[in-house]
N, C-alpha and C positions, 0 to 999 in steps of 0.2 A: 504494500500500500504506500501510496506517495504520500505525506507529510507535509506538502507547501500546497499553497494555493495553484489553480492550474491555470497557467499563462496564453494568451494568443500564437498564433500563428505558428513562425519554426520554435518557440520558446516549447510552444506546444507539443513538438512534432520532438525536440530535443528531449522533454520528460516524456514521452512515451516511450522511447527508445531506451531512456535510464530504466523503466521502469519492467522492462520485458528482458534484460539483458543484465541487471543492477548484481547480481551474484551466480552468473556463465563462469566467471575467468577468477573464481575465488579458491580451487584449487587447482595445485601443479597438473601444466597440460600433459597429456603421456605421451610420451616420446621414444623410440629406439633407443636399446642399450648396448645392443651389441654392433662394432665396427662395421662401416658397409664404407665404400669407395665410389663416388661420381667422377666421370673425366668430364673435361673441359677443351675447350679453343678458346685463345688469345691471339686478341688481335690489337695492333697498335691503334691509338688514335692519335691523327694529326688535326689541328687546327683548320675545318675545312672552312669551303665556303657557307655549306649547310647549315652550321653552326652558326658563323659570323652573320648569313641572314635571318637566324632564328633568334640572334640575340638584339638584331638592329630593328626588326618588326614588330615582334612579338615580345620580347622584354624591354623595350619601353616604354617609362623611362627609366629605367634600372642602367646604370651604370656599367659599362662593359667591365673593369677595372674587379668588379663586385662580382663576375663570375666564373666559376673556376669548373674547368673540364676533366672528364676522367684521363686517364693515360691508357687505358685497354679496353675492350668492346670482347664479351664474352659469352659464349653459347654453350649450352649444357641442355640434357636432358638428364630431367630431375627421377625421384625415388619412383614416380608413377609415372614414368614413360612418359613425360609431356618435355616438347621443347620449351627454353627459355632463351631468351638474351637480356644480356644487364652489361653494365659497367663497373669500373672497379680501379680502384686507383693505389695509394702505398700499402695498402693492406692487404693487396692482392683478389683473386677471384674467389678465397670461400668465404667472404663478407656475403655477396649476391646471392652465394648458394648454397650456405647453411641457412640462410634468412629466406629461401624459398622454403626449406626443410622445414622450416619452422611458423612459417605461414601455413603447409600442409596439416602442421599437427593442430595449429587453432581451428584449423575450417574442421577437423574433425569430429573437435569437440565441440565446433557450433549444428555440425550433422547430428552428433549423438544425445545434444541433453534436451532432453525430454521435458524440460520448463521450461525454454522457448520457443521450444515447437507448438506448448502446450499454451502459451500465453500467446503467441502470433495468432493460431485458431483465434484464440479471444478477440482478436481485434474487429469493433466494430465497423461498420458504414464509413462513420462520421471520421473515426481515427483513419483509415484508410485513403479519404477521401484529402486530409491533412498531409498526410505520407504524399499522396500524388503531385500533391500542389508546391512540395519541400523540396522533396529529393528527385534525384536522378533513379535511382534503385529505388522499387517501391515495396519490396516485399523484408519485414524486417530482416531473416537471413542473410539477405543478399545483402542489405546496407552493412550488418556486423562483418560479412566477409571480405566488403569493399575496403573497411576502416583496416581489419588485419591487414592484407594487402598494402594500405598506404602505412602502417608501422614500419613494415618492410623496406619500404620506400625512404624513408626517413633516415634508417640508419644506413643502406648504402648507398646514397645521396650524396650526405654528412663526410663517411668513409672517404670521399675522394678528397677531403681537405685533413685527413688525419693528420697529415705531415707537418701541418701547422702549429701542432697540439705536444703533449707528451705521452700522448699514447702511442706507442707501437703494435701493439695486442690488439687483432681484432674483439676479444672477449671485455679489454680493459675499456677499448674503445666506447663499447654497447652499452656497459655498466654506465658509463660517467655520461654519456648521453641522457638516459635514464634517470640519474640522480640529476643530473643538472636541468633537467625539466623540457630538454629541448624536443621532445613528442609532442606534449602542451604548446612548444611555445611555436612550431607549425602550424599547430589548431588552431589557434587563433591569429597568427599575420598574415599566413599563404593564401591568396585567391583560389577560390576553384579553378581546378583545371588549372594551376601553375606548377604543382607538382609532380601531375600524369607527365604533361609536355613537356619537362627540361629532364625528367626520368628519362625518357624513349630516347633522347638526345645523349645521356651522359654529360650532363651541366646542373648546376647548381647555383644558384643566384643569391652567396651568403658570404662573410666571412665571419670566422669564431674568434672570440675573446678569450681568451683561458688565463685564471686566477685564482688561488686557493684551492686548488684540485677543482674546481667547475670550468662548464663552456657557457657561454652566452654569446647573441650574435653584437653585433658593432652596433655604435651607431647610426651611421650611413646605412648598413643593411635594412633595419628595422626602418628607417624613412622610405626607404625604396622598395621593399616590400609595402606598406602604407600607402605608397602613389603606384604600384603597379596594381592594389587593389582597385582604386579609386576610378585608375584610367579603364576598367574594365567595367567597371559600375555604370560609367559614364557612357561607355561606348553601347553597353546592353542597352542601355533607354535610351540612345539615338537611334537605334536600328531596327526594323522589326523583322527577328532573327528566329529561326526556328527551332532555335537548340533549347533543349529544357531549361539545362543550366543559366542563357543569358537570358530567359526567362523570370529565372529567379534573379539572376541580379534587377533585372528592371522593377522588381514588384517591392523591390527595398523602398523603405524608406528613405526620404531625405537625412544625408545624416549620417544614417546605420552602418554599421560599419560589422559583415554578418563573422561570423566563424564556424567553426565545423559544429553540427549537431551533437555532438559528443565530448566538446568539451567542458561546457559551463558543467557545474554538479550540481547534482539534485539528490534531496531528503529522501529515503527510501528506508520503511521499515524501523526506524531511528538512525538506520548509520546515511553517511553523508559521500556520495558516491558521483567520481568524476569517472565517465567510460575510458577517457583517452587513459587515465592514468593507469585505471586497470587492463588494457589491451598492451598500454606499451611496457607494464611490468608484465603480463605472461609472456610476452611476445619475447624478451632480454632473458625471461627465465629457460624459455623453449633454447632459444639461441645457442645459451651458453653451454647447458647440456648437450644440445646437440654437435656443439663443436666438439666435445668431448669425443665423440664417436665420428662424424663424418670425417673419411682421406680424402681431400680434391688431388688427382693424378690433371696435371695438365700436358696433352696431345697436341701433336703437330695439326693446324688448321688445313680443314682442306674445300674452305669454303671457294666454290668455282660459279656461285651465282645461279641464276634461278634452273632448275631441274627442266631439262626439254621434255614437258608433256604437260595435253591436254586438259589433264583432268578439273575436276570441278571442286576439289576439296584442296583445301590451302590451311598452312597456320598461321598464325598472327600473334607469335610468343608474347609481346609485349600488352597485350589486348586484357583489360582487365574489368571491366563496368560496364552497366547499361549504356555510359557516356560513349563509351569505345564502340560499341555495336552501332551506335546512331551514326559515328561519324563515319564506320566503315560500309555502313550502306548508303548515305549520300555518299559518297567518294564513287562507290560504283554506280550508285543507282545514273549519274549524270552520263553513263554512256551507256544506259537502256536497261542493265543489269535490276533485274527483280531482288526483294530482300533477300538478301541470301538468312542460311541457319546459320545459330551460332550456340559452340558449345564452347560458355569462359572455363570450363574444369578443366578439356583437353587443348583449348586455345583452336581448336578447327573451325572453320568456316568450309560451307555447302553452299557455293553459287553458282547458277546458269550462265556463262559468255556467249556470246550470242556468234562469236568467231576468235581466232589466235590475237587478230590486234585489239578486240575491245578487253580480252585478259589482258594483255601487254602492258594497259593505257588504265585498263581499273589497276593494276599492282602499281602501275608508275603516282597515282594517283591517292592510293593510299599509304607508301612510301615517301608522299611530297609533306603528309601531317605528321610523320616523326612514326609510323609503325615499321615492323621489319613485318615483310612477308615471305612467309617458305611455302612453294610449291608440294605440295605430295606427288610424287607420282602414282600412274595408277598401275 
């Protein structure tokens, strides 16, 4: 039972979400004990142009000075057979892929517990109807597995500025993030959809402060993060855009300045419970454990570019949200292509081409938004 009075709009949509999910991540997620080995490819990154115009367009006005690249571009298939790509910077590539390992093990225990499967049921019309109008993801499930996801995201992000810090230790690394609030402190500066897109890219748009064993970001960062909100707020209400998301920005108020559903807290039962804090401590505690056990072997790359064949089924490693499905069906749909299916578990996508050049030109096209795409053959 909630404890406080019940708020308007996403205030609203924020304590519901507390209130169905408020004791998910109160005990240790379970995780493998015994040794298991992932390979990997590593690939270098140079400073492209790709980059230089995703930081001249699209992070604006953020500061070039303010944004720091990974130094490797890496691909893996994870414990259940699914491809990935991430980036990875001094700390190497098992930051990205012990932290998918450990994304796996919370979506499990968001499969398996049986009070918010049982309290989601509950949800009425009216909460539902709140859900639609808030979020991107409308089913609670999917919003908690969207938020694991972006914990993920967060620490190996973060990881490509290790070098600045005095951690060496991926594990020491995770901890002090953690303590030092920085999960929180994304929840509330980052724009939506700032940190899907500079993720897919390998950038980060921050620099860390470290003092007294804490990190905290600069203060230029936090202004600049604060006007890249602002400029995207702005830009939602001059345009009338079809995306959910810049949806919700335009339904802002004058003023508001929103943050993630999950991190303001809320009264529940008498304890006083902020989600981020609780997702980004299971998430550190999965991590850490699981480094204990996973060996990253890294393999000679033998990436040679997209697979000659037809077929109609594709991945889209980096593809994570209903946000991610919307933009990869405009991307194809603009050259005739019907909504394709999408499965975010395995990362595959099911679409019709209507001939070899409209594939060629939907892959070229949803590659121009920051996704990698991998052909299956058939």
């Amino acid at each position: 039972m909630i404890d406080e009075p019940a708020p308007a709009g996403r205030g609203a949509v924020a304590r519901l979400l507390t209130e169905l999910a408020y004791d998910v991540f109160d005990e240790p997620v379970p995780v493998p004990t015994a040794r298991f080995r992932l390979g990997c490819a590593l690939d270098s990154v140079a400073s492209s142009t790709d980059q230089a115009e995703f930081v001249r367009s699209r992070l604006w006005p953020c500061p070039p000075r303010l944004v720091t690249s990974a130094s490797h571009r890496v691909s893996w298939v994870d414990s259940q057979g699914v491809t990935n790509v991430a980036h990875c910077g001094s700390l190497g590539p098992a930051v990205p892929i012990v932290a998918r390992e450990a994304t796996l093990a919370l979506w499990a225990r968001l499969r398996a517990d049986g009070r918010l499967a049982e309290r989601a049921d509950a949800v009425d019309s009216e909460q539902a109807d709140l859900l639609a109008g808030v979020t991107t993801d409308k089913v609670p499930a999917e919003i908690l597995r969207t938020g694991v996801d972006a914990a993920a995201r967060v620490l190996t992000q973060h990881a490509y500025l290790a070098g600045t810090t005095p951690y060496d230790e991926p594990v020491a690394f995770a901890e002090a993030l953690r303590d030092s609030g920085i999960f929180n402190t994304v929840a509330g500066t980052w724009h939506w959809g700032l940190q899907a897109s500079t993720y897919r890219r390998g950038l980060i748009p921050v620099q860390l402060v470290c003092f007294g064993g804490r990190m905290t970001y600069s203060a230029d960062t936090v202004a600049a993060l604060r006007e890249l909100k602002e400029t995207r707020i702005e830009a939602a209400r001059a345009c009338d855009d079809s995306d959910p998301s810049a949806a919700q920005y335009a339904a802002l108020g004058s003023g508001e300045q929103p943050r993630c559903l999950a991190h303001a807290p809320h009264s529940v039962d008498g304890r006083r419970v902020s989600l981020v804090t609780q997702v980004a401590n299971s998430f550190v505690d999965a991590f850490t454990r699981l480094f204990a056990v996973v060996t990253v072997d890294v393999e000679d790359s033998d990436e040679t570019g997209d697979v000659d064949c037809q077929g109609e089924v594709f991945e889209v490693p980096d593809m994570t949200c209903q946000h991610c499905i919307r933009t990869i069906t405009k991307a194809v749909g603009e050259f005739g292509v019907a909504p394709p299916q999408f499965d975010l578990e395995t990362k595959r996508v099911v679409a019709s081409f209507g001939s070899a050049e409209v594939r060629a030109r939907s892959f070229a096209a949803i590659r121009a938004r920051g996704y990698t795409v991998v052909p299956v053959p058939r």
